[in-house]
DOZAVEX-602416 format. One record per residue (C-alpha): residue in one letter; x, y, z. Coordinates in Angstrom, 3 decimals. Layout:
{a,{X,Y,Z}};
...
This chain:
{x,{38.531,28.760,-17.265}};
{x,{39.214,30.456,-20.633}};
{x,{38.251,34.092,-18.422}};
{x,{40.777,33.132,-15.778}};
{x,{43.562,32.590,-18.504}};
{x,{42.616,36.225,-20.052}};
{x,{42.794,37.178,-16.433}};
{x,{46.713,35.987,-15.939}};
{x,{47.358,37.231,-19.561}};
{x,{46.317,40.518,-18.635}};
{x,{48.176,40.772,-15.776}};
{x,{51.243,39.712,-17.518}};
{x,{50.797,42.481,-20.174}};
{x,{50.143,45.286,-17.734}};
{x,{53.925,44.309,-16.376}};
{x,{55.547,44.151,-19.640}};
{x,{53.763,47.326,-20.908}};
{x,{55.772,49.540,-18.584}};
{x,{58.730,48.643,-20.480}};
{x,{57.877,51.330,-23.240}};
{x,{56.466,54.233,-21.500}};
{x,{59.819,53.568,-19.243}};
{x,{58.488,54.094,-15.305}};
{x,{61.431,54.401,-12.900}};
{x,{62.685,51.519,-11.180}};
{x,{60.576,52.494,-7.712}};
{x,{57.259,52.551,-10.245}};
{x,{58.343,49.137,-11.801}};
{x,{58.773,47.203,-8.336}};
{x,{55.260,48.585,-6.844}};
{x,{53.961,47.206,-10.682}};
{x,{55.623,43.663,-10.271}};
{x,{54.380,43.803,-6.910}};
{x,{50.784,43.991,-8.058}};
{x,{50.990,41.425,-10.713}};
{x,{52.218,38.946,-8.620}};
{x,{49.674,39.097,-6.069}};
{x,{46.874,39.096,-8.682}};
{x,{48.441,36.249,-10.496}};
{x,{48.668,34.450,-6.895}};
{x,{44.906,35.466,-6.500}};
{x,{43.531,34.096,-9.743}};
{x,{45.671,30.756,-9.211}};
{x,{43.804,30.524,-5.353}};
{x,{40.031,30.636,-7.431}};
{x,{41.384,28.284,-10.155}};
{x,{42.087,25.996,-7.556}};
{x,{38.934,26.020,-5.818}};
{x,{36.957,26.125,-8.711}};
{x,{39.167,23.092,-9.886}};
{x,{38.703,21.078,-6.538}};
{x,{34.959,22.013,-6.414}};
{x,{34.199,20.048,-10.138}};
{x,{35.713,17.072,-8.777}};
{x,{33.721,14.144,-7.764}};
{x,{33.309,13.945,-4.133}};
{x,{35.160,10.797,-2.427}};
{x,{33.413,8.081,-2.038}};
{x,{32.165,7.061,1.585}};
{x,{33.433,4.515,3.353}};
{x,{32.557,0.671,2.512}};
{x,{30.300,0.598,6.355}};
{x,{28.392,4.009,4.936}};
{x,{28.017,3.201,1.190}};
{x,{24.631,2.682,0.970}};
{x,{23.339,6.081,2.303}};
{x,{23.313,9.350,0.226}};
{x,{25.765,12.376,1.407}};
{x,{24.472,14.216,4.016}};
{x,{23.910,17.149,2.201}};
{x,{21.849,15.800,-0.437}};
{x,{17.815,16.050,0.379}};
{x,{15.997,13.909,-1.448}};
{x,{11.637,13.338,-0.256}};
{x,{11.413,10.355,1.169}};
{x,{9.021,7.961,0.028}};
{x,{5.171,7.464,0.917}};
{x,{6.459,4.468,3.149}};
{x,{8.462,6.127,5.189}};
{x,{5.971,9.474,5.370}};
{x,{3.365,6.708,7.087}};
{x,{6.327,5.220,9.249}};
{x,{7.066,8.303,11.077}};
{x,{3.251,9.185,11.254}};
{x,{2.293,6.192,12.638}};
{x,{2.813,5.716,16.661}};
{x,{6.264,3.501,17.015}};
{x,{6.200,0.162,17.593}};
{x,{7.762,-1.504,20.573}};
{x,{11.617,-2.561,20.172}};
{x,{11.618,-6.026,18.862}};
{x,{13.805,-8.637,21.009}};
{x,{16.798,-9.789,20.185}};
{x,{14.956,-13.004,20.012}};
{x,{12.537,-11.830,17.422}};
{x,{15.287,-10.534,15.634}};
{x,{16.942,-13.915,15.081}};
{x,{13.974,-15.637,13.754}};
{x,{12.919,-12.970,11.555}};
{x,{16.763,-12.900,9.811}};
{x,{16.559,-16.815,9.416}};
{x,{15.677,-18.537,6.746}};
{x,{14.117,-21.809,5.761}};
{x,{16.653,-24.542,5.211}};
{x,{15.566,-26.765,2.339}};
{x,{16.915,-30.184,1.797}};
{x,{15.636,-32.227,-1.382}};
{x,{16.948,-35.875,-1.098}};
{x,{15.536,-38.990,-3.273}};
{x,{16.742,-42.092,-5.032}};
{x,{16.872,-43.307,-8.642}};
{x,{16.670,-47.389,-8.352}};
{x,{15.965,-49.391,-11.050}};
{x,{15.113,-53.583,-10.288}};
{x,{15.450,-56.092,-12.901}};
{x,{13.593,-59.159,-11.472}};
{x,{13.350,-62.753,-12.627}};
{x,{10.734,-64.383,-10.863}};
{x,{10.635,-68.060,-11.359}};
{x,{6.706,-68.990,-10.225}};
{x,{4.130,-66.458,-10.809}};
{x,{2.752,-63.370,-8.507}};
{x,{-0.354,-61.336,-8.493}};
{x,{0.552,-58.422,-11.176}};
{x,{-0.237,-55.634,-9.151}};
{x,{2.693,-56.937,-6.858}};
{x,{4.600,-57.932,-9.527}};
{x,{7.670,-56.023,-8.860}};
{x,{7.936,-57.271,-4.844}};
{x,{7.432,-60.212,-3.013}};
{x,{4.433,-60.660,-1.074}};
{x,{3.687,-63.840,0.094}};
{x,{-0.255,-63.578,0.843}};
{x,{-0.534,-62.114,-3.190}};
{x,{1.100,-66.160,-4.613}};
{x,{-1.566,-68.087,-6.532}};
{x,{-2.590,-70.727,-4.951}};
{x,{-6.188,-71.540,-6.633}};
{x,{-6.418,-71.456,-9.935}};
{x,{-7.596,-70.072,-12.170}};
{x,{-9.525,-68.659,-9.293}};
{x,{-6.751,-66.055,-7.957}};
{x,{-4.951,-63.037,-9.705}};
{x,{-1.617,-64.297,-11.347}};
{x,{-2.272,-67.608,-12.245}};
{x,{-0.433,-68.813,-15.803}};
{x,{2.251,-69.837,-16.931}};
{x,{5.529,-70.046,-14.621}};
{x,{8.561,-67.641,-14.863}};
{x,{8.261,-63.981,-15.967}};
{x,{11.091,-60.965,-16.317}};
{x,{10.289,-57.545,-14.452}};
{x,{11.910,-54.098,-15.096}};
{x,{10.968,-51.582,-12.301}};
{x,{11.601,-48.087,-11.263}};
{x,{9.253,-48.204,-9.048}};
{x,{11.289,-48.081,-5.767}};
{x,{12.633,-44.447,-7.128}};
{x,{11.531,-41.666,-4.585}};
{x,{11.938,-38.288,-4.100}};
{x,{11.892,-35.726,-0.894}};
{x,{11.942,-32.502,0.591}};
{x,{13.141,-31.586,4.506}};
{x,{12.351,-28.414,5.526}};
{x,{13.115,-26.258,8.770}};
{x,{12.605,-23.024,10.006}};
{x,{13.460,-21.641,13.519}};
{x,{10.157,-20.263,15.163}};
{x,{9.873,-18.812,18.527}};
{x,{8.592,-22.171,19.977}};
{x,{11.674,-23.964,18.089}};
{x,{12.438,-25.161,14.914}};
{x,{9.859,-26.586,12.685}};
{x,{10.984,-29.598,10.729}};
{x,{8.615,-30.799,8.172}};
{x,{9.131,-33.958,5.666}};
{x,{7.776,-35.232,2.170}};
{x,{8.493,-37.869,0.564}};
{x,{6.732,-40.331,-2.154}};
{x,{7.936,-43.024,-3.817}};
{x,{6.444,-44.598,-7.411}};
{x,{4.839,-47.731,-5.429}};
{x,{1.070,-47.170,-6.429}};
{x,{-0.841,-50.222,-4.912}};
{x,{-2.545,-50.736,-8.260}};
{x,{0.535,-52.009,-10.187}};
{x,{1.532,-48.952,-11.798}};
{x,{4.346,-46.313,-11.429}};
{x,{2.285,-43.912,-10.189}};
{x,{2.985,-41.385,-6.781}};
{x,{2.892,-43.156,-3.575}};
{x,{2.460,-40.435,-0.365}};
{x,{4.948,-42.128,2.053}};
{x,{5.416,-38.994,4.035}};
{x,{4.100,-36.054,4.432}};
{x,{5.285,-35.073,8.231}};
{x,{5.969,-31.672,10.425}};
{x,{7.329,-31.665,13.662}};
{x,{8.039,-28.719,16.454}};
{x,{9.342,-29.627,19.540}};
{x,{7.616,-32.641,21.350}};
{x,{4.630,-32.635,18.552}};
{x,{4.624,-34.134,15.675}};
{x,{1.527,-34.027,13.003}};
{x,{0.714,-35.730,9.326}};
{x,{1.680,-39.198,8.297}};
{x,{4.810,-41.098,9.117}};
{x,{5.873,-44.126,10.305}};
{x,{3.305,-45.802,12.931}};
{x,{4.543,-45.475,16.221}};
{x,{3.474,-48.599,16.830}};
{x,{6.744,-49.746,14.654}};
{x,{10.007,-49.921,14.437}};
{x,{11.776,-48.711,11.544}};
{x,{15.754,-48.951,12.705}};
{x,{15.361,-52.575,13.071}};
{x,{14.237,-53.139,9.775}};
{x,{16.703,-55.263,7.710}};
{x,{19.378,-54.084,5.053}};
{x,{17.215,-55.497,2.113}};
{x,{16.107,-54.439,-1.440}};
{x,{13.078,-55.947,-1.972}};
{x,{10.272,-52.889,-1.652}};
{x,{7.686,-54.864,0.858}};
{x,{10.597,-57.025,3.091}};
{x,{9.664,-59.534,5.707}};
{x,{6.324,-60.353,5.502}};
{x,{6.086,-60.888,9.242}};
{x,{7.209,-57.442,10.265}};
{x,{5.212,-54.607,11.480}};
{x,{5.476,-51.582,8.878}};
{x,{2.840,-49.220,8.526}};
{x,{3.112,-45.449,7.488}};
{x,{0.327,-43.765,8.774}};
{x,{-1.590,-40.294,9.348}};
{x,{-1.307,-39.338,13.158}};
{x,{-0.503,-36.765,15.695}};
{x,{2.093,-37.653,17.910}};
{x,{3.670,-36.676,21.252}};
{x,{7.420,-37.528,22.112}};
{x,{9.560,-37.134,25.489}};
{x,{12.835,-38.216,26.665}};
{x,{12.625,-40.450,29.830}};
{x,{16.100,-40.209,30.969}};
{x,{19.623,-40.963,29.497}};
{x,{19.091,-43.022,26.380}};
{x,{14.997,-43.402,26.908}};
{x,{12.228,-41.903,24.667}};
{x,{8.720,-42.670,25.483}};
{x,{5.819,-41.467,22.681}};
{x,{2.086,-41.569,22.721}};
{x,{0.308,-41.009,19.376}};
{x,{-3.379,-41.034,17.529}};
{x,{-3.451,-42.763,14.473}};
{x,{-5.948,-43.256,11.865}};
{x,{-7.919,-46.544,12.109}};
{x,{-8.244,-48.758,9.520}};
{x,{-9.665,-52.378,9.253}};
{x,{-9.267,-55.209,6.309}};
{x,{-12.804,-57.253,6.249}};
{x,{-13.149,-60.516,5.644}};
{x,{-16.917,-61.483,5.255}};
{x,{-16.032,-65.072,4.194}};
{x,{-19.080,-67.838,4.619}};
{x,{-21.157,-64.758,4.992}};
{x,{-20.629,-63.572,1.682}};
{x,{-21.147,-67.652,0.351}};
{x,{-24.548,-67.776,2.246}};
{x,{-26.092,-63.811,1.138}};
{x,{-23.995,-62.596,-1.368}};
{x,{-25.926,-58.992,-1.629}};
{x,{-25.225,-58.795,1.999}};
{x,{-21.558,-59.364,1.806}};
{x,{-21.070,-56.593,-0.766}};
{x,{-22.893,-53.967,1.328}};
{x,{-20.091,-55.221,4.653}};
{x,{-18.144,-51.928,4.768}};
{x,{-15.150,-50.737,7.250}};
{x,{-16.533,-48.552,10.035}};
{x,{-14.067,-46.355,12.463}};
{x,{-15.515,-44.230,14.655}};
{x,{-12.126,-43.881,16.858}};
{x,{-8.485,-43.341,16.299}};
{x,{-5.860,-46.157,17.235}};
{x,{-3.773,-45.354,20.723}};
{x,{-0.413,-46.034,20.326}};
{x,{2.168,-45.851,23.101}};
{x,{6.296,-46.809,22.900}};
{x,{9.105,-46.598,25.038}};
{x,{12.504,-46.930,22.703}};
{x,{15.884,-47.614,25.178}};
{x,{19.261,-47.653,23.265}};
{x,{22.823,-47.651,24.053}};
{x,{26.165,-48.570,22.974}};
{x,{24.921,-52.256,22.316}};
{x,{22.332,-51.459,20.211}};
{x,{18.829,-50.399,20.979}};
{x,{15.022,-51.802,22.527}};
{x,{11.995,-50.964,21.650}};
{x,{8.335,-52.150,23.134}};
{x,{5.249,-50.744,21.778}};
{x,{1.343,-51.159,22.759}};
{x,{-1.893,-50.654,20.102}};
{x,{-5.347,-50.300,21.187}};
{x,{-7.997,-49.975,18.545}};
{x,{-11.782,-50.453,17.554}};
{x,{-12.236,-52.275,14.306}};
{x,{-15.843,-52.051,12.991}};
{x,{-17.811,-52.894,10.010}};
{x,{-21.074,-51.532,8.770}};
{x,{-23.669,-52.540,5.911}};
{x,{-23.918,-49.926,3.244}};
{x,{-26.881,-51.485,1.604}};
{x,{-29.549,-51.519,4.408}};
{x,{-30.923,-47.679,5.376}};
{x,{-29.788,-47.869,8.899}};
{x,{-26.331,-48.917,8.359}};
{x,{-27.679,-52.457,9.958}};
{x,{-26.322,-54.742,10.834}};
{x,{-22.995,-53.321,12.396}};
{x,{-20.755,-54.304,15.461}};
{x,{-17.907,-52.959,16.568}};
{x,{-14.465,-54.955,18.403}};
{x,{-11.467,-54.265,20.845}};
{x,{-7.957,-54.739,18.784}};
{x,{-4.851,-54.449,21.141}};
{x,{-1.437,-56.161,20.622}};
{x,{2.275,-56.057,21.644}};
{x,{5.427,-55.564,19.731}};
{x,{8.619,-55.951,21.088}};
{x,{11.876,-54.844,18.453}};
{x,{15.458,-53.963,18.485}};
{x,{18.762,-54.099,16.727}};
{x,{21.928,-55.957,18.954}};
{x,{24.933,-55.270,17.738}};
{x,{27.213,-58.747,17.976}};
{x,{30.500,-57.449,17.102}};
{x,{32.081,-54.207,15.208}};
{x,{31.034,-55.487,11.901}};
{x,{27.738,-57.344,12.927}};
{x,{23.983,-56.795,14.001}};
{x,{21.455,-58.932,14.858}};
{x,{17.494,-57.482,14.045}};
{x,{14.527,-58.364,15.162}};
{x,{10.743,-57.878,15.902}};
{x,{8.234,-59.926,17.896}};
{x,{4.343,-58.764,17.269}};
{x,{1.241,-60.330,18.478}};
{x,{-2.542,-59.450,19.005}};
{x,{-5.936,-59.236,17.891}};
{x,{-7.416,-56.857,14.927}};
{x,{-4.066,-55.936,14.241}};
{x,{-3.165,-56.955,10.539}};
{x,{-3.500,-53.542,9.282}};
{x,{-0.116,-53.205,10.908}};
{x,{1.442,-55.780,9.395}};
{x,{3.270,-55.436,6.322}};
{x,{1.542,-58.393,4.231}};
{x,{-1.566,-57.908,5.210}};
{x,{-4.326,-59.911,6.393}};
{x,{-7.323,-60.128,7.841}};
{x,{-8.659,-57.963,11.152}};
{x,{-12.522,-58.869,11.684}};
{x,{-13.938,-61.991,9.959}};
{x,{-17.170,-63.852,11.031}};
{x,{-16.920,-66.761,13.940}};
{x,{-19.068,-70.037,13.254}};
{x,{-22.637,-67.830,13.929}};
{x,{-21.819,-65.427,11.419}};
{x,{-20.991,-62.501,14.338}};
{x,{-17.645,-60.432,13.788}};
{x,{-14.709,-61.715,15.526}};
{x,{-10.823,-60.297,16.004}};
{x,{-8.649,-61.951,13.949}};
{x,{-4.839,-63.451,15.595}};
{x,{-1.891,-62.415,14.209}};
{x,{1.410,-63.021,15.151}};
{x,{4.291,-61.412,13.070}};
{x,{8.061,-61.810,13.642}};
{x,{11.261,-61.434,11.770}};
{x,{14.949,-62.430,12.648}};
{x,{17.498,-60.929,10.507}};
{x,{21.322,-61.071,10.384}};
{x,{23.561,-57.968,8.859}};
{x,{27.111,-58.206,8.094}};
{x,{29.601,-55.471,7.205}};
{x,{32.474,-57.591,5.232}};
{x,{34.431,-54.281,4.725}};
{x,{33.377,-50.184,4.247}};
{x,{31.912,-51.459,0.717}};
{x,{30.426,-55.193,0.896}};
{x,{27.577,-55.911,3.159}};
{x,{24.836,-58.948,3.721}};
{x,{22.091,-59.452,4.700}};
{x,{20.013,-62.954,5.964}};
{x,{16.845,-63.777,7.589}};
{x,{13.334,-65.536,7.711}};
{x,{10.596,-63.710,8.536}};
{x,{6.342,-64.933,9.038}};
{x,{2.823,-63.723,9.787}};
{x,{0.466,-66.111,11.270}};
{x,{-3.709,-65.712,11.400}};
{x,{-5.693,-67.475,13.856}};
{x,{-8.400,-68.268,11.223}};
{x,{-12.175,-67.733,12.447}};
{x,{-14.388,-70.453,11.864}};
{x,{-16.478,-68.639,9.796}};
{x,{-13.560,-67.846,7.161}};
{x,{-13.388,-69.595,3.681}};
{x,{-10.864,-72.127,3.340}};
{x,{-9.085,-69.787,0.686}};
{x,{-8.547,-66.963,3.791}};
{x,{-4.509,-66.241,4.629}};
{x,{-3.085,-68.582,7.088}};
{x,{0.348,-68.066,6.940}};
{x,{2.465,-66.004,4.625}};
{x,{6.470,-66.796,4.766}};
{x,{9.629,-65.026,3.650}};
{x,{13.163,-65.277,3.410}};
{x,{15.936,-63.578,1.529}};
{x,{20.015,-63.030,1.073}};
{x,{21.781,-60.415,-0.988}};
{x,{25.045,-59.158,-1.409}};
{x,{25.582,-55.566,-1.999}};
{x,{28.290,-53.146,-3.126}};
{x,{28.405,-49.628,-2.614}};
{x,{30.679,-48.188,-5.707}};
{x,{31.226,-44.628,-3.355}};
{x,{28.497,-42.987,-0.864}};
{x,{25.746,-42.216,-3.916}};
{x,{26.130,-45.530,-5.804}};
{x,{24.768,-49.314,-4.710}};
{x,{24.895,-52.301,-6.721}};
{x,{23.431,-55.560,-4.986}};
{x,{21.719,-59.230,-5.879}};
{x,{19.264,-60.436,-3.462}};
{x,{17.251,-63.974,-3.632}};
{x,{13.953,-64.141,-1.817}};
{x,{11.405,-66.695,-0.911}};
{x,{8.022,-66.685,0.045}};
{x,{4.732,-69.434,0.674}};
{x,{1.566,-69.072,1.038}};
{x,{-0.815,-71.006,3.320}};
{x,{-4.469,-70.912,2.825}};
{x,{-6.633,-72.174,6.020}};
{x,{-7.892,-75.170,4.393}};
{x,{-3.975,-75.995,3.914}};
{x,{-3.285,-75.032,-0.054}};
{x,{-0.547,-73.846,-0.052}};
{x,{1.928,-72.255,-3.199}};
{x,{5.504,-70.949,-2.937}};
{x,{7.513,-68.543,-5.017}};
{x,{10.797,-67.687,-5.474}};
{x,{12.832,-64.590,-7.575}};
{x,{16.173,-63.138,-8.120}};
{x,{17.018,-59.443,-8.063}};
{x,{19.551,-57.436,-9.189}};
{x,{19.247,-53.546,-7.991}};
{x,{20.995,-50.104,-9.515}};
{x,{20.133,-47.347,-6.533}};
{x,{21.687,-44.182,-7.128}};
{x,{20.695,-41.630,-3.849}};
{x,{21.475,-38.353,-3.620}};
């Protein structure tokens, strides 16, 4: 720049200069003539010179990310192997959609504290629930025996979950886990409740049985409910069609499991009682057909099983036996009016207790000794009321009944009953307040018999 401005200077001075040596006035015009074009010239390069130290626009917001076209830069040792390598085929437009979608996550739980007063006693690992077959009824003989009335604080019921799902080319994967605090040995440890993936018709983990029913399960907020009912979470694989307008039909494999009860057998060889052991060698069949409609909904559902039991304490495994379980449960919700639904479930069978959510017995010893299916017959009837969008009830009885073997001690479960009521308040959608009594006896088969009853008051707090 500073030569250019000598440049114009100089021009400008060669002009003037012929001023002194006085040039005619033909001389003078040819001289003005020349300085102005060379001025004109030198302003032309300062221009350019100007325009080229500029920065150069920026490319459009579509084009931003790629460098001028003018620029070379190497490309990297990625791209060198790219365009050696043979090229691939064109992905679909299919392909292309799952590969740009992502994995919806969706964590979900519940913080739900119970304060309990129970008036009669319970065994302590079940402290915080009522469970009718776990009521002292010999003692000092059975866990829980002692003085009457106790106060219990549990967070127990507090649970927390993950959803997951991902579109595949087959369709989208949906996978579930969820534990609660529930640990069956009376402390607040991790309870696996699910732990579930799904992709289309197939469906693989553990999740509720399909041999249940969980939407006619009753508004309540005690953790085990109705003892009579037929709740069990289990590991299985699954298959699930629809069978027309409103109709599902499933057929799953579930893992077998069998309570033992080795009763007079245990009185008569104790060593050979302890060595009686659970043996499985097959899955549980489950099959369901679920029909539902603007009433409400109906569900039957069909179990057939082998329940075995082996002797751990012999070399053979001797003796052992094996027997057929199978059983029937019919459930469903009716809906009575806008505000009202009636729920229900019917269950009966043999070898089939493992199902039922109190417990019991499925193989015990007949009058020779020889392993027999146990009855059961489990059934709950309860009533839900909406009083407005905030207030809601809840009322019902519920039982499960053994056919006791004749080799079974006279302590062994008859009958274990329940009933409960509770009013609860929802303060907004995340927020539910409630009280709830409940009521449960215990039958033994030699007719003992204890009851107990509690109060509970319940903070849950979803989200």
């Amino acid at each position: 720049m500073r030569q250019m401005g000598g440049s114009i200077a100089l021009a400008l001075a060669l002009a003037a200069g012929g001023a002194q040596a006085q040039p005619s006035s033909e001389e003078l015009s040819k001289r003005l003539e020349q300085a102005l074009r060379t001025i004109q010239d030198l302003q032309a390069r300062v221009q350019a010179l100007e325009a080229a130290q500029q920065p150069p626009a920026r490319p459009a917001a579509a084009a931003s990310a790629a460098p001028p076209a003018q620029v070379l830069t190497p490309p990297p040792a990625a791209a060198v192997a790219a365009a050696a390598a043979p090229a691939a085929p064109a992905a679909s437009a299919a392909d292309t959609t799952v590969a740009a979608a992502k994995t919806r996550l969706e964590p979900y739980g519940q913080v739900m504290l119970d304060a309990i007063y129970d008036a009669r006693r319970m065994n302590p690992a079940y402290q915080a629930t009522m469970r009718p077959s776990q009521i002292p009824v010999n003692c000092p003989a059975d866990p829980g025996c002692g003085q009457d009335g106790a106060f219990v604080a549990s967070v127990r019921q507090s649970s927390l979950g993950l959803r997951a799902s991902l579109p595949t080319e087959w369709g989208e994967l949906k996978t579930d886990l969820f534990f609660d605090l529930f640990g069956t040995d009376g402390g607040t440890n991790i309870h696996w409740q699910r732990a579930w993936a799904e992709l289309g018709r197939w469906g693989v983990g553990q999740n509720d049985s399909n041999f249940m029913n969980i939407d006619a399960f009753p508004s309540v907020i005690d953790y085990w409910g109705p003892s009579g009912a037929v709740f069990l979470r289990n590991p299985q694989v699954r298959y699930a069609a629809p069978a027309g307008e409103g109709r599902v039909w499933a057929v799953s494999l579930e893992a077998p499991n069998s309570v033992i009860d080795t009763g007079k057998l245990s009185q008569l060889d104790p060593a050979l009682g302890s060595g009686i052991a659970p043996h499985n060698r097959l899955p549980d069949l489950t099959g369901s057909l679920r029909i539902e409609g603007d009433w409400g909904h109906l569900k039957a559902a069909a179990i057939l099983r082998r329940v075995g039991f082996q002797t751990t304490t012999t070399p053979n495994g001797q003796p052992a036996k094996e027997q057929t379980g199978y059983g029937l449960n019919l459930s469903g919700a009716l809906k009575l009016s806008e505000r009202g639904t009636l729920g229900w479930d019917l269950a009966g069978g043999k070898a089939i207790a493992s199902y039922i959510s109190d417990g019991g017995t499925d193989l015990a010893p007949d009058a020779r000794l020889r392993a027999q299916a146990v009855g059961s017959l489990g059934y709950f009837v309860y009533y839900g009321r909406a009083w407005d969008d905030k207030l809601t009830s809840s009322i019902g009885v519920s039982q499960h009944r053994q056919d006791n073997t004749a080799g079974q001690a006279g302590n062994a479960l008859h009958t274990g009953s329940y009933a409960s009521a509770n009013l609860l308040y929802a303060l907004n959608t995340h927020v539910l307040l409630g009280g709830e009594y409940i009521w449960g006896r215990r039958e033994n088969k030699d007719g003992a018999s204890a009851i107990d009853s509690r109060f509970q008051f319940s903070t849950r707090v979803n989200f």
